[in-house]
N, C-alpha and C positions, 0 to 999 in steps of 0.2 A: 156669588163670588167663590173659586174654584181654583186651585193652585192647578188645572190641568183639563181636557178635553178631549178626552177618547170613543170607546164604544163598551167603556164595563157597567154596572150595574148602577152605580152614582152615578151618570152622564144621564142615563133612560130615568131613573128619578126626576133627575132637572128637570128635563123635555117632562114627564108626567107633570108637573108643577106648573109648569109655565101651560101647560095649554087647558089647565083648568081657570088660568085665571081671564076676564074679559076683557076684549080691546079697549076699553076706559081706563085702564091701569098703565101705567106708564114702567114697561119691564125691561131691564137690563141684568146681561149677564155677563160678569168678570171672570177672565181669566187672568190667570197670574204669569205662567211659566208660560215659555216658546213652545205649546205641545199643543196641539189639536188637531187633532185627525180629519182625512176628508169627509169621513161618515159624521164626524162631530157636528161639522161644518154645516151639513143639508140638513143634518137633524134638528139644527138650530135655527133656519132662517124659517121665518122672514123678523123673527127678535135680532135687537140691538145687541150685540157684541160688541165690547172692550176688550181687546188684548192687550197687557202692559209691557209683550215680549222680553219678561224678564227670565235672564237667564239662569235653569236652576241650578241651587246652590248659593247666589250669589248677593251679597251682603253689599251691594252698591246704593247707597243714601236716597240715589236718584229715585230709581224706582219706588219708595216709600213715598216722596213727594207727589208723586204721578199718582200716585192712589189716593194719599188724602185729599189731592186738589179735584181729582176726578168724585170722588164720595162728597165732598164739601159741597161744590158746586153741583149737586146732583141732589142734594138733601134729602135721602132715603127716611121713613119710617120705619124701617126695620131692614136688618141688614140679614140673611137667610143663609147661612153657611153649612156645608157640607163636613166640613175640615175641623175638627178639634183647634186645629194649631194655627190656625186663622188670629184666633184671640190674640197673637201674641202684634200682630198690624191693625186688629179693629178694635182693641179695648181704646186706645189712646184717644181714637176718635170721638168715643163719647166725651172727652172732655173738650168738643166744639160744636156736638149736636144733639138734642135729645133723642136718640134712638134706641132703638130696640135689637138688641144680637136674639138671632137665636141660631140653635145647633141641632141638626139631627144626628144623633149617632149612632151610627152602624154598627161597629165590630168590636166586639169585646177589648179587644189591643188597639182600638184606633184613638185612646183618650189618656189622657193625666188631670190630675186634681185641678188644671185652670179652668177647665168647664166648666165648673161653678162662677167663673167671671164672666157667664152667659146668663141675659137673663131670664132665657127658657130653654132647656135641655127634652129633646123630644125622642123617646126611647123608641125602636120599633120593632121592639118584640117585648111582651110579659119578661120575657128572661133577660135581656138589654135591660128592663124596666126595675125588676128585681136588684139585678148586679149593682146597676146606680145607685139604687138608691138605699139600700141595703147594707153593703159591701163598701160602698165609697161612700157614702152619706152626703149623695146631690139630692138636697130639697129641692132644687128646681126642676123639675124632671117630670114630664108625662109622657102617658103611653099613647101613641099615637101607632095602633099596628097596620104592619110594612109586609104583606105576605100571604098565605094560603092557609087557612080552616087547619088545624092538625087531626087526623084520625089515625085509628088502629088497624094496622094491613091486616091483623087476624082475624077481624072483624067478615072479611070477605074472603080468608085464606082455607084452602080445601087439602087435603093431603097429596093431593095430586097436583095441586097446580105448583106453576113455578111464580115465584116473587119475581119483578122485574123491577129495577130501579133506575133510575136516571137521573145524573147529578149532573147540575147545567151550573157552572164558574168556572173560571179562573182558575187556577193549579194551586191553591196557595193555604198551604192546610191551616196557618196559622188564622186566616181570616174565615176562609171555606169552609173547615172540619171536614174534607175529605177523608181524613185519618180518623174521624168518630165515627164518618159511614163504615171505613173498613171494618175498625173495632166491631161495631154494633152485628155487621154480618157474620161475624166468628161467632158471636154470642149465640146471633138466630141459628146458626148452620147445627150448633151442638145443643141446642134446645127443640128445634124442627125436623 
């Protein structure tokens, strides 16, 4: 379940999820908001899609009824959201079905203290892991890592060579830290 359907880094998650699990599973996947791109779209078939064309922003009664009759009748064991702010349409639920929420959280700014009204918060990085559970004190919370080995570029760096870096997201420092890569390269430039 997904407040939206494009081509960023959360969407190729889903697609990784869904296609680990085996045609015996009975798999659907919610969208919430009128968004999904065409790339969303291929990336998604031959899985069931629900769209609730709801429009964002909008606080219309309807659309809530259309999700819990759709989740009701559908009797999920576990409901797998992407979205912090989902909790605020599927905690209710549990009071009509025994299920199971869980959460993975991405990005340092993508959560508030309702997270803990999940009953398993899956961090994916040590340092997401740390923050949680640390900082905010989610007992719920495992590390489930989301990403690439870390090593030291000076490990294989020569006086001669040049560093080359490449930063693959979105523009969006608050989530990205493009502005920590910046940082970090003034550091190395007057250190190297």
């Amino acid at each position: 379940l997904t407040w939206s359907f494009g081509t960023g880094g959360l969407e190729q998650i889903i697609v990784s999820l869904l296609g680990i699990y085996d045609t015996n599973n009975i798999i659907e996947v919610g969208i919430i908001n009128n968004e999904i791109s065409d790339l969303g779209k291929r990336n998604l078939h031959p899985y069931k899609v629900t769209n609730f064309y709801r429009k964002r922003g909008s606080l219309n009664p309807i659309f809530y009824f259309r999700l819990l009759s759709k989740i009701l009748s559908f009797k999920p064991d576990i409901i797998h959201s992407h979205n912090h702010n989902l909790i605020y349409l599927l905690f209710p639920i549990k009071l009509f079905l025994p299920i199971k929420l869980i959460l993975n959280q991405h990005g340092e700014t993508d959560h508030n203290r309702l997270i803990n009204w999940y009953d398993q918060v899956v961090a994916v990085s040590e340092y997401m892991y740390r923050l949680l559970t640390k900082k905010y004190n989610i007992t719920n919370c495992r590390l489930i890592s989301n990403g690439i080995p870390l090593f030291n570029p000076m490990d294989s760096y020569k006086q001669d060579d040049r560093i080359k870096v490449l930063c693959i997201g979105r523009l969006n420092y608050k989530q990205k830290g493009q502005d920590i890569l910046i940082q970090a390269f003034n550091i190395f430039s007057k250190d190297y």
